[in-house]
N, C-alpha and C positions, 0 to 999 in steps of 0.2 A: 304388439304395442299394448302396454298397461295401461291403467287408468290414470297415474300420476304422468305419464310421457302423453297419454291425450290430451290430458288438462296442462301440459305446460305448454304443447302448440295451439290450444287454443285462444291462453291467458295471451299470449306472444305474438299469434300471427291472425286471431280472430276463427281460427280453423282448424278442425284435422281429419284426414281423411284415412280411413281404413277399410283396404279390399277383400272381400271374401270374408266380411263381418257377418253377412247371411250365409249359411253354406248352401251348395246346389239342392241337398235333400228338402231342405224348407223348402226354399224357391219350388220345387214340384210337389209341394203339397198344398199348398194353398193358391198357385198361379193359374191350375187351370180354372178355377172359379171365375179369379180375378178376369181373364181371359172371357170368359162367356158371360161377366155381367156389364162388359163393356161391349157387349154385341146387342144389349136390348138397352131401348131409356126409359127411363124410372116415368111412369103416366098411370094413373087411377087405378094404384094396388101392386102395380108390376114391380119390382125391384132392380135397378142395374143401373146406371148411370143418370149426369142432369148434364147437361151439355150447357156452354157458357163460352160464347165468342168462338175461340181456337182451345179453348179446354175443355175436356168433357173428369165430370169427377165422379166418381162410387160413390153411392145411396150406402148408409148405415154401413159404412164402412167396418168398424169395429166387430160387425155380425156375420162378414163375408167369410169367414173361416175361423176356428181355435186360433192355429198358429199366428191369426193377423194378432190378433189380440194379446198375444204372450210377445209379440215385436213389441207393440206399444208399451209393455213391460216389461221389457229388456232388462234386467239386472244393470251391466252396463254404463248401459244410456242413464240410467235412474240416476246410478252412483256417479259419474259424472256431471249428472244437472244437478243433482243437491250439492255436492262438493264445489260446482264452478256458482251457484247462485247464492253458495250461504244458507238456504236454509228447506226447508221438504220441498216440494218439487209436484206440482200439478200437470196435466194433461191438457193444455188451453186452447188446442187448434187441432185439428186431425185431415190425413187427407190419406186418399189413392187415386192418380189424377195423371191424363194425359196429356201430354202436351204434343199439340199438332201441329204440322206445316205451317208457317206462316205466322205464329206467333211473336208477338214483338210486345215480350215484357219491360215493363217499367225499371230502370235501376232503384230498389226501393231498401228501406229497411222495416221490419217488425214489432220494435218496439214500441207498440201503439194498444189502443184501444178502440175496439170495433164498437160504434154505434148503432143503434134499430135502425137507424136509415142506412145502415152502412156507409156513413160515414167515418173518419177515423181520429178521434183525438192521441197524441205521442205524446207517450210517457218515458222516465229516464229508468225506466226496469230493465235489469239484468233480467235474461233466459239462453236457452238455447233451443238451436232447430236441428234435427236430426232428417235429413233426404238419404233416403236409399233409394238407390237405382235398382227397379227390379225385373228389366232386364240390361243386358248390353247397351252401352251407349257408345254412340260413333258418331252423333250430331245432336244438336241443341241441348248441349251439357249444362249445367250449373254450375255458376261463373260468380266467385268470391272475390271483393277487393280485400287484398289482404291489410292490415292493421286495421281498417276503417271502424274495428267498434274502437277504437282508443278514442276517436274523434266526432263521429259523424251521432251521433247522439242529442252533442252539446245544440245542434242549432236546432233539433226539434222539429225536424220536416222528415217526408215518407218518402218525397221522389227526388231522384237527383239526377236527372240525365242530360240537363244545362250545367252539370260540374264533371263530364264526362273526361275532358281536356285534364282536369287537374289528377284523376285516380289513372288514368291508363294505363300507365306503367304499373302498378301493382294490382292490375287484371290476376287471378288465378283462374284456368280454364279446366274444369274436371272431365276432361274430353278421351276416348277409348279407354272405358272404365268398365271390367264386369258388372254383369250382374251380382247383388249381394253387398255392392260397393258401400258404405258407411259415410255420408258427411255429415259431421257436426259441427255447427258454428253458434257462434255468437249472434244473436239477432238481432243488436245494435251497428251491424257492420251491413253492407252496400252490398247488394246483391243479386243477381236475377239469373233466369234460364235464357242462353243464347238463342239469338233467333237462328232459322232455318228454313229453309224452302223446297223442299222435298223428301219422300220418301215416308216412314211409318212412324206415327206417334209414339212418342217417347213415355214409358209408366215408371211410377216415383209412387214412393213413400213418404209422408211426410208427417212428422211430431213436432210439436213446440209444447216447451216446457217451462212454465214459467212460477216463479216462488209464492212464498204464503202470502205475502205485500200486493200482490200483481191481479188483473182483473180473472175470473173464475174462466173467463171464455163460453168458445160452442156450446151449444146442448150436447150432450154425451147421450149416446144411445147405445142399446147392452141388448142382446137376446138373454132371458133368463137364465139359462140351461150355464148358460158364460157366469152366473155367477157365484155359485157354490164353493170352487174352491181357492177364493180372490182373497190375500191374507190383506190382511188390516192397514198393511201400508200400500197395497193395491190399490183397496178401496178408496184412501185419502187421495191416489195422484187419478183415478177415476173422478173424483169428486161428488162420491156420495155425498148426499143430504146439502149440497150447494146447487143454489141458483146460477142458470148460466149470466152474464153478463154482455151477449152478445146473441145474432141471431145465427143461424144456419147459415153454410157459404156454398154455393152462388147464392140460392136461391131461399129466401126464407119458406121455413115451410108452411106457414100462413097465409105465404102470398095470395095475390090474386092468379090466376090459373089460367085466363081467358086466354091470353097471346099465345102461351107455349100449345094451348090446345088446338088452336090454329095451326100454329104452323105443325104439330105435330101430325094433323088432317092432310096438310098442304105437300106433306113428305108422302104420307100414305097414296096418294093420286098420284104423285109422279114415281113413285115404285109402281102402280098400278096399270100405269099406261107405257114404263120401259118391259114390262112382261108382255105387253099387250102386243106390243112393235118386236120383241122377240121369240113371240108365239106359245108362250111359257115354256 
């Protein structure tokens, strides 16, 4: 699929989805990282995950590998969100994040602006969101209403799951999907990750790309070494020399620290006392 047949399903149906957009060889070059920094959480220097309800998401995402960083600038993806948005194209949201058992997202849309309280004012900006599935999916897929950026915009709210009755029927379910999978959508259209009830958390990719008009987003965070050979239209959809507009997600990184160190204690004793009862 070219770039003019993604851009006309996505002008048309809000969506397109393309398989084995990642090939396996990336996928084993950067996974098993991804794989072992979701085994430790990110606590006073450590690097690997922040855990948030039923999702746990990658610390400094962008730094977890080369290859993550050259996905985030995908050729692609690029020339798709500058041709679908009109005009250059920024990096406004970043994720590596799993999604766990028991998760029961919101039917929501993106087109919004993140506040320091994390609060969200919605704006009527055109962008797009780019989910790669990085590995195999066979439960709690990401699940597109289709047309819904034609409309759902206009009323200017985030959650819609009291209008669940009127979209069902144009549910799209992106369900038994490789690894490497590619969905790009409009992020004015209804959306969310299907719930599920057992089995192993689901890991994604996740970019939102949003134009020169639209808020600058996240803090971006870069290892050095990453940025030597960044050409100049890199650097723009990086957002060199811009202020972010929004805080870190989940958790700001300024926050207050006390609760997570708690409970982070509270873990350590009950790992400490199931060694204890199984005689290490």
């Amino acid at each position: 699929m070219n770039v003019d047949q993604m851009l006309t399903h996505i002008s048309e149906q809000g969506y397109v989805c393309v398989e084995s957009f990642v090939p396996q060889e990336k996928l084993n070059a950067f996974m098993p990282e991804v794989y072992k920094r979701f085994e430790r959480q990110s606590f006073n220097g450590t690097v690997g995950y922040v855990d948030y309800g039923d999702q746990k998401y990658l610390q400094w995402t962008l730094s977890v590998h080369p290859e993550i960083l050259r996905l985030y600038l995908h050729p692609t993806i690029l020339e798709c969100s500058e041709n679908y948005i009109g005009t250059p194209v920024h990096l406004q949201n970043y994720r590596i994040y799993q999604n766990k058992p028991g998760l029961k997202m919101n039917w929501h849309v993106d087109n919004k602006r993140t506040n320091a309280d994390l609060s969200s004012t919605m704006l009527l900006d055109k962008g797009l969101v780019a989910i790669i599935y990085l590995e195999d999916v066979k439960q709690g897929p990401f699940q597109f209403v289709a047309k819904s950026h034609h409309w759902a915009w206009k009323d200017l709210r985030e959650v819609w799951n009291d209008q669940v009755s009127s979209f069902e029927k144009d549910i799209v379910t992106f369900n038994n999907k490789p690894a490497g999978t590619l969905i790009l959508f409009d992020f004015r259209g209804i959306h969310r990750a299907q719930p599920y009830f057992s089995g192993s958390p689901r890991i994604a990719f996740l970019a939102e790309y949003a134009g020169t008009e639209s808020p600058a987003g996240e803090p971006i965070f870069l290892e050095a070494s990453s940025l030597k050979n960044l050409t100049a239209k890199e650097q723009q959809v990086l957002r060199f020399g811009c202020v972010p507009s929004a805080p870190t997600w989940p958790i700001p990184i300024d926050a207050d620290q006390k609760h997570y160190i708690r409970r982070t204690a509270k873990s350590y004793i009950r790992r400490l006392f199931r060694k204890m009862k199984e005689g290490y």
